[in-house]
C-alpha positions in Angstrom: -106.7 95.5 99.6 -103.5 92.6 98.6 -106.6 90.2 99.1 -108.7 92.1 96.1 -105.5 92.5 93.8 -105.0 89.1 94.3 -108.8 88.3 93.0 -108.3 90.5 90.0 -105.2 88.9 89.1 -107.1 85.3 89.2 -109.6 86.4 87.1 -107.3 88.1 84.4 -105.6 84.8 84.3 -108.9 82.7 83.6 -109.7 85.2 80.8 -106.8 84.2 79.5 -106.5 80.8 79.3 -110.0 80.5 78.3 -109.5 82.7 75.3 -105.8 80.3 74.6 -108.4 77.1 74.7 -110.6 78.4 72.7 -108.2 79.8 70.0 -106.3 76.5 70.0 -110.0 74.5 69.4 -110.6 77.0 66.5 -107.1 76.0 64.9 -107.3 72.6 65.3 -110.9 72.5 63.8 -109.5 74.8 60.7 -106.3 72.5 60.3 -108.7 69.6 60.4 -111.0 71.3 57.4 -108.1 72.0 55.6 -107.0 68.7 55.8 -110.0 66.7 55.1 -110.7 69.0 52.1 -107.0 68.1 50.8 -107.7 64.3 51.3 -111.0 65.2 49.3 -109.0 67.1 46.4 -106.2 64.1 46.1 -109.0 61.3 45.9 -110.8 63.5 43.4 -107.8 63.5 40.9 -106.4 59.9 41.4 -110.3 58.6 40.6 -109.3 59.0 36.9 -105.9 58.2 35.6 -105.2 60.7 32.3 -103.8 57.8 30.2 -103.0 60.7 27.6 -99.9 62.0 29.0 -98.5 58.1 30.7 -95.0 57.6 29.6 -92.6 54.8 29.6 -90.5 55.6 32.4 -87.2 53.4 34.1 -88.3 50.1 35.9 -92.0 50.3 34.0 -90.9 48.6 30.5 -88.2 46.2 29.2 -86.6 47.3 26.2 -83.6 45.6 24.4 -81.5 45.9 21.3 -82.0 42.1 19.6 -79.9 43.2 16.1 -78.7 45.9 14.6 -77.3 47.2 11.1 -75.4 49.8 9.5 -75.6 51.4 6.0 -73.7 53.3 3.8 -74.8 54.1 0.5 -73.5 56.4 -2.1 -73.5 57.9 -5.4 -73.5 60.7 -8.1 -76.9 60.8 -9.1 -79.5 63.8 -9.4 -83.2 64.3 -10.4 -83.5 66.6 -13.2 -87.0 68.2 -14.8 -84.7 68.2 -17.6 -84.5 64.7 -17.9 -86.4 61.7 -17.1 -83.7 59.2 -15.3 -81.5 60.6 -13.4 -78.2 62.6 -14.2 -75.0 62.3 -13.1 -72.2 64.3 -11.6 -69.5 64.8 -10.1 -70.5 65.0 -6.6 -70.9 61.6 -4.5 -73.5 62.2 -1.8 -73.1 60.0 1.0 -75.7 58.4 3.6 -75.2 57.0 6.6 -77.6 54.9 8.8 -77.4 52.7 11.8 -80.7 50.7 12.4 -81.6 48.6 15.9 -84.1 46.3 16.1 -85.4 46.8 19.5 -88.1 44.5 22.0 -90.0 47.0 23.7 -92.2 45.2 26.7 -94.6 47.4 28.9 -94.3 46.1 32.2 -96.3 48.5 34.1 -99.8 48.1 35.4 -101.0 50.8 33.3 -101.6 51.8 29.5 -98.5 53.9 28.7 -97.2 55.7 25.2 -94.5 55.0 23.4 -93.4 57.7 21.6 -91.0 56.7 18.6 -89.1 60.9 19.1 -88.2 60.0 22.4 -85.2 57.4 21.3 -82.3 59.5 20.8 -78.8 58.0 19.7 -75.7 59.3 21.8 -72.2 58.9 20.5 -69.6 61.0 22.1 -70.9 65.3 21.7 -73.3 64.2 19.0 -77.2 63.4 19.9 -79.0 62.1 16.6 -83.0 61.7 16.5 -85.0 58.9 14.8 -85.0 59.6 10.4 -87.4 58.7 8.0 -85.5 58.3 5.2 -88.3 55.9 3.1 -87.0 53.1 1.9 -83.6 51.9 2.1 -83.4 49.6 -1.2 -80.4 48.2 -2.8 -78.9 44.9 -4.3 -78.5 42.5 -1.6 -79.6 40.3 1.1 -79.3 43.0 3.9 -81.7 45.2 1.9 -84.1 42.5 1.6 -83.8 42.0 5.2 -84.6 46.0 6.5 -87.6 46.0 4.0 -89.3 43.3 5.7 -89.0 45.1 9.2 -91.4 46.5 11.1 -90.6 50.0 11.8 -91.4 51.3 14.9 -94.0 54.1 15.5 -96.2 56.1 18.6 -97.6 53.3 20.0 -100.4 52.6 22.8 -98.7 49.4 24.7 -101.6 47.7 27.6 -99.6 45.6 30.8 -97.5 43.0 29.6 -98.0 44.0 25.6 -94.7 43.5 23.8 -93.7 45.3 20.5 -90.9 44.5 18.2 -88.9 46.8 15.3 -86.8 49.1 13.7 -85.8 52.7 15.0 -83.4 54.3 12.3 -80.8 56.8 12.9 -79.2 59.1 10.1 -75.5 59.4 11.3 -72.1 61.2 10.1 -70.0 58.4 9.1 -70.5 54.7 9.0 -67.6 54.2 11.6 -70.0 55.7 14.2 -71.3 52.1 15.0 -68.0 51.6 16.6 -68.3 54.5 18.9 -67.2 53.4 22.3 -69.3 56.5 23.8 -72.6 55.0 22.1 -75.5 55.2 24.2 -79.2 54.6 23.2 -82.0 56.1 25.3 -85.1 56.7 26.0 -85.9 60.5 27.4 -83.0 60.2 29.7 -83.1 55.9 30.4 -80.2 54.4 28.7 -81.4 51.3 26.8 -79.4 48.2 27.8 -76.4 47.7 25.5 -74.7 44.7 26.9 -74.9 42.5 23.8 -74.8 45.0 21.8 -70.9 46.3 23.2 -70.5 42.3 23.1 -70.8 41.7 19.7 -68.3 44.4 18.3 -65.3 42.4 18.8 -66.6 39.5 16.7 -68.2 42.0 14.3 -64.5 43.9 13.8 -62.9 40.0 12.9 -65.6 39.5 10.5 -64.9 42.9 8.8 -60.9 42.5 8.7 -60.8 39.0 8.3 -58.9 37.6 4.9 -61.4 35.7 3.7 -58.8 34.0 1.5 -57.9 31.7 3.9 -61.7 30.3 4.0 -62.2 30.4 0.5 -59.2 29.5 -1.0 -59.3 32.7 -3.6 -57.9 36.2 -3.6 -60.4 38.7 -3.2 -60.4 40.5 -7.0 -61.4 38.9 -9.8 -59.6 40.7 -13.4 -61.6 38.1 -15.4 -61.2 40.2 -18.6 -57.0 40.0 -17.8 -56.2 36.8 -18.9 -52.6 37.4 -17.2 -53.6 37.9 -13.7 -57.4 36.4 -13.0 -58.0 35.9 -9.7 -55.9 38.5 -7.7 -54.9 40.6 -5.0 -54.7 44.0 -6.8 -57.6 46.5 -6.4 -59.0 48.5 -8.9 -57.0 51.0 -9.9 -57.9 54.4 -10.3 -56.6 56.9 -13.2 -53.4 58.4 -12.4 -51.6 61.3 -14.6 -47.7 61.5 -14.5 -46.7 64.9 -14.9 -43.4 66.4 -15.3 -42.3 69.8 -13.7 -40.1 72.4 -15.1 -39.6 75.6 -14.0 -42.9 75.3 -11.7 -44.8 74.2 -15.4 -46.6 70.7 -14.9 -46.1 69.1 -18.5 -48.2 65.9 -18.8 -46.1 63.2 -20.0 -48.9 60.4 -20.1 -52.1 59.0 -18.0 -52.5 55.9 -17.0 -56.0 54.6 -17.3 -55.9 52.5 -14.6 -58.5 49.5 -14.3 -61.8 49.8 -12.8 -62.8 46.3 -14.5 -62.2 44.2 -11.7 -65.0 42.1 -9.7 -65.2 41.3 -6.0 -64.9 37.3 -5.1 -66.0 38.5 -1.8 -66.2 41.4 1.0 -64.3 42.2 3.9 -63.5 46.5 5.1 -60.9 46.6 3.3 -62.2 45.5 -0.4 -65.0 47.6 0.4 -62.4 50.6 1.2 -60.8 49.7 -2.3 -63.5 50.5 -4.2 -64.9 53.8 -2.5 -61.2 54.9 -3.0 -61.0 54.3 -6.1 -64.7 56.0 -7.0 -62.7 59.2 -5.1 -59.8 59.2 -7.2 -61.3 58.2 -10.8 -64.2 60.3 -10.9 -62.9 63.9 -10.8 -60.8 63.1 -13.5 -63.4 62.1 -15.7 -64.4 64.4 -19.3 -68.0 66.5 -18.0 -69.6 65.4 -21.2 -68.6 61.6 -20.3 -69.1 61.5 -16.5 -69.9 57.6 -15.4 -72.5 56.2 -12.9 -70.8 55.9 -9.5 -72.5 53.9 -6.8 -71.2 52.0 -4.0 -73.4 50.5 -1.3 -71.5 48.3 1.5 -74.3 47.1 4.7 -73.9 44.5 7.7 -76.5 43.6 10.1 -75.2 42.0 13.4 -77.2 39.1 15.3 -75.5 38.5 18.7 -75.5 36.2 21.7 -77.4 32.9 19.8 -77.4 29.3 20.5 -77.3 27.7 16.8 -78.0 24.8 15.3 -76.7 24.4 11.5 -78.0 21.6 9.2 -78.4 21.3 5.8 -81.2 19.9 3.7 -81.2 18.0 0.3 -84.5 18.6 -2.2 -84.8 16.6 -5.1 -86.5 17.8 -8.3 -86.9 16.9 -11.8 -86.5 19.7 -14.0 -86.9 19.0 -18.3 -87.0 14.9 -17.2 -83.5 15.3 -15.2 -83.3 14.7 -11.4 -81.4 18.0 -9.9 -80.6 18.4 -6.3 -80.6 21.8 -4.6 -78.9 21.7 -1.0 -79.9 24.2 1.6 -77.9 25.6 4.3 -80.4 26.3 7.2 -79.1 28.4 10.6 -82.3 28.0 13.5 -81.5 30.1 17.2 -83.0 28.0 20.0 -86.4 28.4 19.8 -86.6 27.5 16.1 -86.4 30.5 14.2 -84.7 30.2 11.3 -82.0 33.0 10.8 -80.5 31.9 7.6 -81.8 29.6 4.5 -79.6 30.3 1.9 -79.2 27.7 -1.7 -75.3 26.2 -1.5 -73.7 26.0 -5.3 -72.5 22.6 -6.0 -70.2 24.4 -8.6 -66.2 24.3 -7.8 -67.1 21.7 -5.0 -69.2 24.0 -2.7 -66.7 26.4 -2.1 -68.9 29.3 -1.8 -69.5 27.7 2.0 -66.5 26.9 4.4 -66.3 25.1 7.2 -63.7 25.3 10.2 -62.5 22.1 10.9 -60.1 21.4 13.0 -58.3 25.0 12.8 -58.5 24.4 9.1 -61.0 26.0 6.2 -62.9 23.2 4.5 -65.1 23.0 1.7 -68.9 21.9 2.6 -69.0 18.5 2.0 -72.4 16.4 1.8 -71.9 14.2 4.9 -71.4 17.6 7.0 -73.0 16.9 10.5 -75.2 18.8 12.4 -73.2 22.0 14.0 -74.6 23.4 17.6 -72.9 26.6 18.0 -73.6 28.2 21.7 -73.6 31.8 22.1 -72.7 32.7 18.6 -72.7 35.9 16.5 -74.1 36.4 13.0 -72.8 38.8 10.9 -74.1 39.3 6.8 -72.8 41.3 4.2 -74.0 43.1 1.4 -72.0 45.1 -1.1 -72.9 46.6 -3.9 -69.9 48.6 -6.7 -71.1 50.1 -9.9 -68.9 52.3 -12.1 -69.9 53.1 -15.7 -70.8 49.7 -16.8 -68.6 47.4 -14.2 -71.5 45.9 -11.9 -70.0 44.0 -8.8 -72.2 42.8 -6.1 -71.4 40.3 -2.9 -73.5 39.0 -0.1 -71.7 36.9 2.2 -73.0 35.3 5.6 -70.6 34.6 8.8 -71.0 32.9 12.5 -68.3 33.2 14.7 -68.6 31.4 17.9 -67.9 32.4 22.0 -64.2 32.9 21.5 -65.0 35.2 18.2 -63.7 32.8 15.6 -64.9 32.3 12.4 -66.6 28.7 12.3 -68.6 29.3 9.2 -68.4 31.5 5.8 -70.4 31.5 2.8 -70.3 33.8 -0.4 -72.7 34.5 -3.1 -71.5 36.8 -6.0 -73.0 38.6 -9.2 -70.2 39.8 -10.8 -71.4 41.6 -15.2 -70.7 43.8 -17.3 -74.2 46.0 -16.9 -75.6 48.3 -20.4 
């Protein structure tokens, strides 16, 4: 009797591990399947790359701000059906922009997109988005310069293609350049800055530098006051004296003030002078008399160059006299040419100074050939009309390494516009 439990027990055992074995054969061969027909799935969909939705992503592309400008324009201007030029008023409507000039290189091994919406500027809370605000046109070399741009758009970049222009911003203020916080990305891939951060410092000197001390002239010109020409004094804006009695303002008199003054040249704070003064005049103006107001004030900001500056000498004869024009020409070190601007012989060339020895000289004709390593360009444009007062300045500077100013030059269009 044990010896037949003892059989029975053998053979319930064998059962069972044959039915184990033969379960664990089925799984494997269903976990094998399953498998394979996943390896099939993947090599289906990685046959065919979907080039429409490729992105520029971090460590695929090269991207770099080379320049950069800011713009502030603004005036008092309207369109009217009920007039064919325009009106104006007493509202000044500002407009900001900060441009970059960016290199875009694709260096992936794939076609990507580049989408023009995914830049987004971020200064402290504020995100802005790429504007299309037309064109950006006003009197001046910097205008000149924005118009001739490329301006970035979608674009379809192949392995190793390179693309090169303009994204513009439409900020707040124009002091948002100098946002520590600034941050320009792609979706979330911040966009190398370090030149950019660089090239503040030397681009704050140029703006609060007294350009007196290069020139040799004050910054306002009262050329219809024969008493103070040249000058210090801003334009000064209307002010009304008024006498209180009893808590009722008698006006004793106005004082006109004197908006005919002229820029000799541009720094912030001439540029400050007359947007103040536009503020404070304007308001106080008749409604049946209210002026043109318009005031434009732009830099653009080349940084980190290796310069060579030379000047050239052309000879013409012009109504059977021999003239010479001299050239100031600025080339970066692979032979572009950054600046090619005409030098006035008038008042002994001293629309261009030189620094020389820690001293402001005039350009003189034997000036040698400069080489200015890792340099920083910075031109000016400004632009003040108010009722009939046009005054205009484009200047160019280069500061070197150490941020000091080794070259200036003016050029200014100072009238009395109808």
């Amino acid at each position: 009797m044990k010896k037949l439990s003892v059989i029975c027990l053998l053979v319930v055992g064998i059962i069972l591990i044959s039915g184990c074995i033969d379960e664990e054969k089925t799984n494997s061969k269903t976990s094998t399947s399953s498998q394979s027909s996943m390896n099939e799935t993947s090599k289906e969909t990685s046959a065919v790359p979907d080039l429409s939705k490729s992105e520029l992503m971090s460590g695929e592309f090269d991207i770099n701000i080379t320049s950069y400008y800011f713009v502030y324009m603004r005036d008092n201007e309207v369109i009217s059906t009920k007039s064919k030029y325009p009106i104006p008023t007493f509202d000044l409507v500002p407009k900001n922009y900060v441009i970059y000039h960016l290199s875009i290189k694709n260096n992936d091994t794939n076609a990507l997109n580049f989408s023009i919406n995914k830049l987004q500027l971020h200064t402290g809370n504020q995100v802005f988005t790429p504007a299309d605000p037309g064109i950006i046109h006003f009197m001046g070399w910097v205008s000149s310069e924005i118009e001739n741009e490329n301006r970035l758009n979608d674009t379809l970049l192949h392995p190793d293609q390179s693309l090169e222009g303009i994204v513009i911003f439409q900020v707040d203020d124009y002091t948002t350049l100098f946002d520590r916080s600034f941050s320009l990305r792609y979706n979330t891939t911040s966009i190398p800055s370090t030149s950019y951060e660089k090239s503040l410092e030397p681009l704050i000197v140029a703006e609060q530098f007294d350009y007196s001390i290069a020139f040799d002239m004050p910054p306002y010109d009262h050329m219809w006051n024969r008493w103070k020409g040249d000058s210090y004094d801003p334009p000064e804006p209307e002010v009304s004296y008024v006498w209180t009695i009893w808590g009722k303002d008698y006006l004793l008199y106005t004082d006109p003030g004197n908006y005919w003054v002229w820029a000799n040249w541009v720094n912030r704070l001439v540029f400050e002078s007359y947007k103040k003064h536009d503020e404070i005049s304007l308001p106080k103006q008749k409604p049946e008399d209210i002026p043109r107001v318009e005031i434009v004030y732009a830099v653009k900001v080349i940084p980190e160059q290796d310069l060579t500056v030379f000047h050239t000498n052309q000879y013409n004869i012009v109504s059977g006299e021999n003239q010479t024009t001299t050239k100031l020409h600025v080339v970066d070190d692979t032979g572009e040419e950054l600046i090619n601007r005409s030098i006035d012989p008038g008042d002994d060339y001293r629309d261009l100074a030189i620094l020389d020895n820690q001293t402001y000289r005039p350009f003189q004709e034997n000036m040698p050939q400069m080489f200015i390593p890792q340099a920083t360009i910075v031109h000016f444009s400004f632009y003040s009309f108010y009722e009939s007062r046009l005054t205009k300045v484009d200047q160019d500077i280069i500061l070197d390494e150490q941020h000091n100013i080794v070259l200036a030059r003016y050029n200014n269009l100072n009238t009395h516009a109808m």
